[in-house]
Residue, then its C-alpha position, 0 to 999 in steps of 0.5 A: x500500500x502506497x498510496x492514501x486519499x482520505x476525502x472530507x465532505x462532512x465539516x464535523x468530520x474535517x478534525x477526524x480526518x486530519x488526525x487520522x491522515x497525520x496517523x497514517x503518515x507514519x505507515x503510508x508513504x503518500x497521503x493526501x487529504x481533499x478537503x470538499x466544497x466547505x472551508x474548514x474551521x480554522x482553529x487552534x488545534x486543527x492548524x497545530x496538526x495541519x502544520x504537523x501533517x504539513x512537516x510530515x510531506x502529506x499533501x492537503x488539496x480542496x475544492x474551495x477557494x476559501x481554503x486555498x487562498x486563507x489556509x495554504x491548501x493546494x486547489x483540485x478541480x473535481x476531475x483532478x481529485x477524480x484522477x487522486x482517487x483512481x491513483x489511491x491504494x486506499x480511499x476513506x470518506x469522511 
């Protein structure tokens, strides 16, 4: 298993989904988070492991604008994330 695309649809999820990305960097080589259509809730802890996931080479992507241009994450269009997906060992929605 090499690669790992976890998707974030559910806001009240986007907090378990990072943790759970920064816990699968330590046994997968690639993790990508996708962060869908809402921006996230930027607060204290959530940036402390974004910026952990970050350090640990994971790469963070969204489809919403607000994401990209406030928090830093890369912008994928929904066939971009599509191509991620076909890519991924292993996808888990959140």
């Amino acid at each position: 298993m090499n690669k790992l695309v976890i998707i974030v649809r559910d806001k009240e999820q986007q907090y378990e989904a990072l943790r759970s990305s920064l816990g699968a960097l330590l046994e997968i080589p690639a993790v990508t988070m996708v962060v869908l259509d809402h921006e996230v809730d930027m607060f204290e802890a959530y940036k402390e492991n974004m910026e952990f996931f970050d350090e640990m080479e994971g790469e963070r992507y969204s489809n919403n604008k607000a994401n990209v241009e406030k928090y830093g994450f890369k912008y994928a269009t929904f066939d971009e994330i599509g191509n991620m997906l076909k890519e991924a060992d292993i996808v888990i929605p959140f």
